[in-house]
Structure formats: C-alpha cells, structure tokens
VOGU-3710 file (C-alpha; in Angstrom, 3 decimals, decimal comma):
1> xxxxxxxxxx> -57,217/-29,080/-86,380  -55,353/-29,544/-82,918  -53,909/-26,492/-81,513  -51,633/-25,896/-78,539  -51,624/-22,500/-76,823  -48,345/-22,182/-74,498  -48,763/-19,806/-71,672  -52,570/-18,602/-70,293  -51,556/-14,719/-69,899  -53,681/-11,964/-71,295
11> xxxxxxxxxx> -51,851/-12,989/-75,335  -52,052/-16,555/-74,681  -56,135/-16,654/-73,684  -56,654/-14,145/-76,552  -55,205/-16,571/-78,754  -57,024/-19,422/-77,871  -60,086/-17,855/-77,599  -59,050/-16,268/-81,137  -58,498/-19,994/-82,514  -61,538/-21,164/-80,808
21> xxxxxxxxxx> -64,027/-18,812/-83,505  -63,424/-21,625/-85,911  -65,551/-23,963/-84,529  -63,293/-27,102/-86,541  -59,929/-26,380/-83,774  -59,542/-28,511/-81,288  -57,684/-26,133/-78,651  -55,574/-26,725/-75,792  -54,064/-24,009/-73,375  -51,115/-24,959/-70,797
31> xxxxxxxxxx> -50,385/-22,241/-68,152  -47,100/-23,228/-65,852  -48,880/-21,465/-63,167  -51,866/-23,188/-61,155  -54,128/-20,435/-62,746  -54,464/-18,206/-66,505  -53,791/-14,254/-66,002  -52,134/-14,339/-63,132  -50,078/-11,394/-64,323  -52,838/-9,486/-65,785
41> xxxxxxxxxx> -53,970/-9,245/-61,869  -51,108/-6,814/-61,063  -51,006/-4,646/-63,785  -52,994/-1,352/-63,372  -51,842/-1,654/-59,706  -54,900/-4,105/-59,489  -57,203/-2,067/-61,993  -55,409/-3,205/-65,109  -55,423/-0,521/-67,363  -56,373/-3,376/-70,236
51> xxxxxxxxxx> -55,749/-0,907/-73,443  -55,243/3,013/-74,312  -56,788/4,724/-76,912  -53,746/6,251/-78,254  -52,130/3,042/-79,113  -49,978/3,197/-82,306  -46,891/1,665/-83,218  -44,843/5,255/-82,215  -45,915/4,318/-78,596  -43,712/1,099/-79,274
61> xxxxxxxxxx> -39,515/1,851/-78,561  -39,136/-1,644/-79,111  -40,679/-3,142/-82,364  -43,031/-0,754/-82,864  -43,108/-1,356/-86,751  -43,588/-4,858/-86,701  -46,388/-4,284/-84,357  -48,724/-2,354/-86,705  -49,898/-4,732/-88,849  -51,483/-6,557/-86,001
71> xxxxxxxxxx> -52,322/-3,430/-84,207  -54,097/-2,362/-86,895  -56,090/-5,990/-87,641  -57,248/-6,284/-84,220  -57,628/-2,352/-82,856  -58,450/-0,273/-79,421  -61,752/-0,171/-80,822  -61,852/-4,247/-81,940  -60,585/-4,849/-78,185  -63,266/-2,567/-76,562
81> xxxxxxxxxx> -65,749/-4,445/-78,811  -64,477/-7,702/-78,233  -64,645/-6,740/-74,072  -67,634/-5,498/-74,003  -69,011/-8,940/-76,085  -67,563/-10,471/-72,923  -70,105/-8,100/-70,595  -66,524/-6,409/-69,341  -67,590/-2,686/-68,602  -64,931/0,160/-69,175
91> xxxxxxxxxx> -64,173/3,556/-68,627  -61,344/5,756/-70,237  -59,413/8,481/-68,508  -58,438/11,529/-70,047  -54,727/10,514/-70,827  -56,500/7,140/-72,756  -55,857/4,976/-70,572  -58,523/2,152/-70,233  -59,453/0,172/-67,315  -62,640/-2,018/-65,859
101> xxxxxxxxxx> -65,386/0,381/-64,447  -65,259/-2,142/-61,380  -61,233/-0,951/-61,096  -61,091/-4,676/-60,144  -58,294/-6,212/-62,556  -59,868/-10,070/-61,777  -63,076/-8,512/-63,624  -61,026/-8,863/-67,184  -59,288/-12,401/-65,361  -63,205/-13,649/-64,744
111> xxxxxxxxxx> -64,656/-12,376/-68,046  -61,910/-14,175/-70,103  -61,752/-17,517/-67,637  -65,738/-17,481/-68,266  -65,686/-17,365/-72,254  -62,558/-19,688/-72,573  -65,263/-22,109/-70,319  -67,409/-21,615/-73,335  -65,487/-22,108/-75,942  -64,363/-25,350/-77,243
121> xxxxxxxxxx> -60,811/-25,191/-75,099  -59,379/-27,364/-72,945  -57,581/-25,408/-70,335  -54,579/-27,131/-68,072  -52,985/-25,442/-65,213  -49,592/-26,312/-63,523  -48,319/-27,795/-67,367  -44,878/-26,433/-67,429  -44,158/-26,807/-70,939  -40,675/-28,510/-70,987
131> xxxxxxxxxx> -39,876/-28,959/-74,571  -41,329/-28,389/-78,426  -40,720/-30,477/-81,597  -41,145/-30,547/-84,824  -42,468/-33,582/-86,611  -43,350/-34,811/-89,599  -46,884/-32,939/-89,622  -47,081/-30,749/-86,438  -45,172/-30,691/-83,398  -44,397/-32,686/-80,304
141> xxxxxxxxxx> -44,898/-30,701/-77,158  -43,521/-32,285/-73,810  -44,918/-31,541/-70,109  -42,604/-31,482/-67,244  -44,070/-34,532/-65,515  -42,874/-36,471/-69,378  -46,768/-36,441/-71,055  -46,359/-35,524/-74,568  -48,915/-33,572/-76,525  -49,796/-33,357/-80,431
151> xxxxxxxxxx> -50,641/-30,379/-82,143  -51,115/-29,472/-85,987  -50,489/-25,578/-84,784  -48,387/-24,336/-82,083  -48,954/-20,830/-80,503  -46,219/-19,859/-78,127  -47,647/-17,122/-75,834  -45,386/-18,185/-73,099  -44,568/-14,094/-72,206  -40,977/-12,167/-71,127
161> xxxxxxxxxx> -38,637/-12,127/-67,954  -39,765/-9,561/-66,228  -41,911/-9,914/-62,678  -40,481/-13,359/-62,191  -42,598/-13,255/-59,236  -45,820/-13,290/-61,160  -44,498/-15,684/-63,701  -42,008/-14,232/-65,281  -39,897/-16,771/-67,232  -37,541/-17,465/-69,816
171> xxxxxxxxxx> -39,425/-20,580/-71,114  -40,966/-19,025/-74,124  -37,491/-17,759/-75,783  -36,230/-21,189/-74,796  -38,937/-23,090/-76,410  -38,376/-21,025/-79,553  -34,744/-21,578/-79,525  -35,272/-25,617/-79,632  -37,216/-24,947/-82,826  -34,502/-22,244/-84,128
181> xxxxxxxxxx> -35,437/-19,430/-83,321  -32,765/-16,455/-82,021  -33,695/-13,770/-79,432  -31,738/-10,494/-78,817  -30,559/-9,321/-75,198  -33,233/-9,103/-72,353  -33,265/-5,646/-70,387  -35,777/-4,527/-67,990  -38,383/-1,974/-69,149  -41,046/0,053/-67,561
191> xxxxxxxxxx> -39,238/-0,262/-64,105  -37,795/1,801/-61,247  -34,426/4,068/-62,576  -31,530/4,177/-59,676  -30,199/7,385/-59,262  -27,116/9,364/-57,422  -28,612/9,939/-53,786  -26,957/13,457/-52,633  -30,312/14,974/-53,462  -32,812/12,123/-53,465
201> xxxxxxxxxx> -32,416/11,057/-49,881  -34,558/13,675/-48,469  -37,197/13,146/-51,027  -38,271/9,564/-50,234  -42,635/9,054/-51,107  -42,423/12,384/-52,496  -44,461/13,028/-55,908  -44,531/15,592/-58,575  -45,444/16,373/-61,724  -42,878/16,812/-63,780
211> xxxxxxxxxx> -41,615/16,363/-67,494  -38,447/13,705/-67,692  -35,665/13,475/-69,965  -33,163/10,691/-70,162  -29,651/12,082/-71,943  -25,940/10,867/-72,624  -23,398/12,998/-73,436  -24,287/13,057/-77,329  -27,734/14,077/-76,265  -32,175/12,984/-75,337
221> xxxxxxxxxx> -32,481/9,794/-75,653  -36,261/9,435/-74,021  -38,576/11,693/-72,672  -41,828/11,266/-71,053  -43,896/13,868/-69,119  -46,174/12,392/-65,662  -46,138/11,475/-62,193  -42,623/10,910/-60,923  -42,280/9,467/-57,215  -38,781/9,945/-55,615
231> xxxxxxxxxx> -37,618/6,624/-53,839  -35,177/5,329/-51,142  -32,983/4,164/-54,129  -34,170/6,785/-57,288  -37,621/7,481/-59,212  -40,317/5,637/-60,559  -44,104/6,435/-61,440  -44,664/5,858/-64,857  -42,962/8,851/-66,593  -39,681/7,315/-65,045
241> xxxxxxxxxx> -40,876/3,915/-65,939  -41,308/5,693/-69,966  -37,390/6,486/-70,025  -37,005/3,372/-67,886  -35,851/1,224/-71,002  -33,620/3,923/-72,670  -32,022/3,851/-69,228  -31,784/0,068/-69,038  -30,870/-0,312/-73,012  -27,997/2,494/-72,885
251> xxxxxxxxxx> -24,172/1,848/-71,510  -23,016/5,092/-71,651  -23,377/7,495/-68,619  -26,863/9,193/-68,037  -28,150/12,148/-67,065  -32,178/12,359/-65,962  -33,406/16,050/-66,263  -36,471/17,130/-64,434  -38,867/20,102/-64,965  -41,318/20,014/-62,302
261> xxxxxxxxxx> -42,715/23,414/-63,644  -43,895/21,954/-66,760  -46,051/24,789/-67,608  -43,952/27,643/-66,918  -40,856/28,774/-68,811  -37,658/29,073/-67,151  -37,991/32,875/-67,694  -40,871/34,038/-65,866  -39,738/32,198/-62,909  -37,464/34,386/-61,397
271> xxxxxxxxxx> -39,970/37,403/-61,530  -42,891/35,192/-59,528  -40,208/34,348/-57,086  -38,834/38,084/-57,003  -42,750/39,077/-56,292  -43,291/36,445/-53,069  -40,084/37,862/-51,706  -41,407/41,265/-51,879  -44,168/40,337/-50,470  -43,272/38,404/-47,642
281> xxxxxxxxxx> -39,351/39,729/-47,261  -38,697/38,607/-43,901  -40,139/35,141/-44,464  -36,959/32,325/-44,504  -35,836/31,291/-48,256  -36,718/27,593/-46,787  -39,917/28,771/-47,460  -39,810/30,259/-51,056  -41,148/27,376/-53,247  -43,721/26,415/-50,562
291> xxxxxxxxxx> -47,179/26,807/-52,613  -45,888/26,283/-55,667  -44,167/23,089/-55,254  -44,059/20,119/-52,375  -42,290/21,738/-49,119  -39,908/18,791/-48,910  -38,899/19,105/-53,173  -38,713/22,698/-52,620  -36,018/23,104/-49,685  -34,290/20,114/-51,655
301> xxxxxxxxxx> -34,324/22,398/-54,325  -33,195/25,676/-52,673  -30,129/23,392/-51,573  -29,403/22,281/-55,304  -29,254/25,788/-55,957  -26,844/26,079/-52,865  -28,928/29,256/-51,602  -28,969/29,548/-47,729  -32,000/28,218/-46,411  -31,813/30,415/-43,168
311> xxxxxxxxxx> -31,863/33,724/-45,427  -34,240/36,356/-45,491  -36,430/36,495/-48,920  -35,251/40,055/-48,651  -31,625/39,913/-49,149  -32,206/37,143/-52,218  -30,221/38,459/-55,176  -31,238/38,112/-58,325  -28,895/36,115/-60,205  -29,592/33,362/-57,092
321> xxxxxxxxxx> -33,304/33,584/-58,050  -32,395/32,794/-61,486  -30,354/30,212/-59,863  -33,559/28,379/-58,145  -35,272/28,609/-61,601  -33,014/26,954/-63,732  -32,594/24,335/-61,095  -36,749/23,907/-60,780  -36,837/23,642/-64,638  -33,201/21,529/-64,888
331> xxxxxxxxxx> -32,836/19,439/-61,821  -30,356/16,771/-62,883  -29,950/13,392/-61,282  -27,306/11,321/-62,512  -28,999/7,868/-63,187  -27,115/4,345/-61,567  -28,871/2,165/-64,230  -32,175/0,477/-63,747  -33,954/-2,382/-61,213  -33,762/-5,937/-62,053
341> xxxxxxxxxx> -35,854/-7,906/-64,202  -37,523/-9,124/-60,674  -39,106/-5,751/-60,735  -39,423/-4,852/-64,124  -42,990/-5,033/-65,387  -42,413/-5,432/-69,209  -38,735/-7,490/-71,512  -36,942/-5,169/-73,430  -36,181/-7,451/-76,417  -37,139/-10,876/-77,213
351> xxxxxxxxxx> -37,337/-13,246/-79,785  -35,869/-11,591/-83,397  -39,401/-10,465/-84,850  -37,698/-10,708/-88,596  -38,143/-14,138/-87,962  -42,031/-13,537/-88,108  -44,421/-12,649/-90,577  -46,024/-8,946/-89,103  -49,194/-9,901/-90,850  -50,105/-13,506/-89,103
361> xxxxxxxxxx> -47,034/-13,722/-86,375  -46,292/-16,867/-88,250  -42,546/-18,073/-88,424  -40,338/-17,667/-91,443  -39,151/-20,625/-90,494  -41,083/-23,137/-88,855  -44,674/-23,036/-90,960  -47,539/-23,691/-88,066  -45,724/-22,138/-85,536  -46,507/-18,673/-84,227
371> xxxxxxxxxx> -45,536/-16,782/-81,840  -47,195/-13,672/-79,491  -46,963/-10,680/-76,387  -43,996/-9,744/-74,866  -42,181/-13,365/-75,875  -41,439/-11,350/-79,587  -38,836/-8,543/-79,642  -41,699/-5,846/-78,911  -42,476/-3,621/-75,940  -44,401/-0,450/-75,268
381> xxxxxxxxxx> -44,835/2,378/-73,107  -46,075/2,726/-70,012  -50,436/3,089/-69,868  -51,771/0,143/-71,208  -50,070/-0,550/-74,231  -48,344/-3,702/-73,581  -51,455/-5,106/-73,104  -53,030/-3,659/-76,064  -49,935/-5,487/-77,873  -50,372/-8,923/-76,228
391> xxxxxxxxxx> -54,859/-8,862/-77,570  -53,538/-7,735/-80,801  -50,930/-10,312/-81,654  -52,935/-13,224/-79,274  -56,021/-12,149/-81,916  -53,985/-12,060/-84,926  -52,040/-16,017/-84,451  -55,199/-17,551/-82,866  -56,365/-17,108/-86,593  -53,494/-19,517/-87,798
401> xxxx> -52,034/-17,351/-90,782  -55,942/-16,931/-91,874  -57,961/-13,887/-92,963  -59,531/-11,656/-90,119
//
C-alpha cells in the first residue's frame, strides 16, 4: 500500500514511522522545509520537553475529549517505550515534565531521522505540498515545482500557524479544505499575554513564582500556578503561557490576578509584615518585602498599594499593611490581549475534529484520509503535552484505521 505522510514534524515522522511497522506500506514523507523536526528543535527552549507524565485529556482546553482515545492507545508510558527502543535516554522532573538526559532537543531530531533511515520510508525535503485530490482509488498529491504523487492513504501531519518562523503554516487546514474539510478560528496559544504597563514597566526580566488567574467580569476563566517573567510589553513563562489561550480565545475585557505568595494566606500576611517593622522600625517601607519577595516586585508592590516608599516601618498603620497583603496576594494587571501567531508556540483551533473518527483520526468523510498534531482542532497546556498529542495521534493514523 502507498502512503503519503504530509509534513516531517514530531506527528508527521511518528506517523510514518507508525505506518512503516507493516512491512507491506510503501511510505513517503514530504517536509516543506529543507529538513524533518525543525520545530521540535525549539521547543523545551532547546531541551524539548518531548512528553509529561501527567498527560490526560483534562490537560487539553482545546479538544481534550477527542484526544483520549488516542492518548490512551499510544500512552506516556508507550512513548517512553517507544524512545527508549530508539536508544533516546530521558529524565523526568518533578512537575512531569520529560526531556532528553543530553537536554539537547536534536537528540530526539537524530534518534527519529536515524530510525525513519531504517525503515522502509522515503523521506523528501523542500516538497511543499501544493494541492491534494481525491481519485478514483486514492489521492493525487501535487508538489510545488508541478510533480504529482500517488497514494492509496494520505496522512496530513502538515501542523498549525503558530511560530511561522519555524514553519508555521496554514498549508495543512488548506489541504484539508480542498478535500472538504472545515476548520474553526485560529488563535494563538501558549504565548506571551500583553498587559496595561503602569505597573509592569519597572518589572522588565523580573521572575516570580506566582499562581495566575485569567477573569472577565462574569468570572475565572483559566488558572495556572508557575514561573511568571514580567516583560517590556506584559508576562510570559509558562503559567502565563497556561491562561495564554483563554486570553487569546476571550473578547470580553480581562483581568490577570497574581498571588506571588502562593503558600501563604492573605491573613497571616499582615502580622509577618507587622513583626519586620517591629523589628527593624526605622528601616524605609522601600524595604519591607525585601527577603520575602524580588526587591524590584516588592517596591512595585508597595507603590500598588500607594504606601510611601520613603516611610519609616515604624509609622506603618495597620490597615496599610493589610493593604500590601491583599495587593501581594491580588495584584491585578489588566490584560491587552495576546502576541501574534509569529510568537505563539501552539494553534488554538484547527480543523473541526467531529469530522474525525477519535479512535483511528480517520475522516468521516474522505475514507483513507487521516489527519494528525496540532493541524486537528486540539491543543494542550504548557509542559510537554502538545507533543505528547502530536506521538499519540502520528501513532494512532500511521496504523491506517487498523488495530494497535
């Protein structure tokens, strides 16, 4: 059986590498790029965090449902397996998160390249995939320099939008759409939230842990707990990049909520802060947060509170302590919507996955034509489950609507 694989990211190569198990397909993989994975390179910031072990469809905001059936055939513990086949060493951090023990992201690029080699795949670079058809028996797949391929099965693993830079397209939802398929609106996920700047300004390369909630005026609408890094323009770090596509997704007004004293309730603030003052009461209230939180965050924070930075710790009141500790525990930015796709490093939305079977990823209504990764209406959080999504469903249609 001839099979065409379009688009050599991490879904695509696990789908042809899927395929290739049955010794009796003939497989062919076109990347549009002039080499496979070269997204997977930059995710992990370099490492690629490849998987995480606490991968389940609630971890999904978009399509999360219609990805357990393949999450469940082809697993965390199937991809680990299937890795460390490959001779890919890992090691998993204590949030789940998995990544190469080298921390090298080309590692999983060179272990996949190497068995794709050895399978029985034919792999061609710089083939941008122009146009799809369907025939008789199979379809009719057309290069950009006017070759035209045959294939009795058509995977289209051609990926989202987002990171044009690294390859980011529309191709795959066009593709789709030429065999009649219908995608829902593209927004940018796991990206970089713009802010109001009154209080953000001063606060540039500053990070803190912190637990992050994204609300409109009828109330949460995401929430995510992490690193948060204050920018020239807003946050990011990947609990902003969590509430990043509730952000992105939502028109009314929001509100972003920080608590960077995640551990500590909003009442026994006030009494710590009443104790340092006592102890140190001439010392300036500039300096009242300093050992508890960044300097920079905390005279930020002091202003928030509009208490005078020049004042003696002495002559706080209390009600402006309890002032500082509702602002620690409720610092509010008012969010300016989201970074563009250019910068975004996951598609919120796709291609309509009630078009697709959950089971095999094969179309309702094209038979022999499947579709995986972020090209489908399905993203994750941030922390390696986007890629756990695109092995799952690259698995799950490289076995062509067959068993596992």
């Amino acid at each position: 059986m001839k099979v065409i694989v379009i688009g050599g990211g991490a879904s695509g190569m696990l789908a042809a590498l899927s395929a290739a198990e049955d010794r009796n397909n003939e497989i062919t993989l076109l990347e549009r790029q002039n080499r496979v994975g070269r997204k997977l390179l930059a995710t992990g910031n370099g490492r690629c965090n490849l998987t995480n072990r606490n991968a389940a469809p609630p971890r999904y905001p978009g399509g999360g449902e219609f990805a357990a059936a393949a999450l469940r055939r082809f697993s965390v513990d199937d991809t680990l397996a299937f890795f460390s086949r490959l001779g890919l060493y890992t090691v998993t951090e204590a949030d789940g998160r998995v990544y190469p023990l080298s921390d090298q992201a080309n590692s999983v690029v060179d272990v996949l390249r190497f068995a794709l080699e050895q399978a029985n795949v034919t792999v061609e670079t710089s083939c941008d995939v122009v146009s799809v058809a369907r025939k008789a028996r199979g379809f009719s797949v057309t290069s950009a320099d006017g070759r035209k391929l045959f294939a009795d099965k058509l995977i289209v693993a051609a990926g989202g939008c987002a990171g044009k830079t690294l390859g980011g397209t529309k191709s795959g939802y066009r593709l789709l759409s030429m065999l009649g398929h219908s995608a829902t609106d593209l927004r940018p996920s796991l990206v970089q939230i713009k802010t109001d700047l009154t209080f953000v300004r001063a606060l540039k390369g500053v990070r803190a842990d912190a637990a992050l909630t994204a609300k409109t005026a009828q109330g949460m609408i995401a929430k995510s707990e992490g690193e948060v890094q204050f920018t020239d323009f807003g946050v990011s770090g990947p609990a902003a990049f969590d509430v990043s596509r509730a952000v992105s997704c939502t028109e009314q007004p929001v509100t972003l909520l920080l608590d960077l004293l995640r551990g500590t309730e909003e009442e026994e603030i006030p009494a710590r802060l009443r104790e340092r003052a006592d102890r140190f009461p001439d010392l300036a209230a500039a300096q009242l947060l300093t050992g508890m939180l960044n300097t920079r965050l905390g005279q930020t924070l002091l202003k928030y509170a509009k208490l005078d930075p020049a004042a003696a710790l002495k002559d706080l009141k209390d009600d402006e302590l309890a002032k500082l500790a509702h602002a620690i525990k409720f610092f509010a930015l008012e969010a300016d919507g989201v970074l563009g796709m250019e910068h975004a490093q996951v598609t919120a939305g796709g291609v309509c996955t009630d078009e697709f079977r959950a089971d095999t990823l094969e179309s309702r209504l094209v038979p022999g034509l499947f579709a995986t990764g972020e090209v489908l209406d399905v993203d994750g959080d941030c922390g390696g489950f986007n890629l756990q999504w695109a092995w799952s469903s690259g698995y799950v249609a490289g076995k062509l609507g067959g068993g596992a």
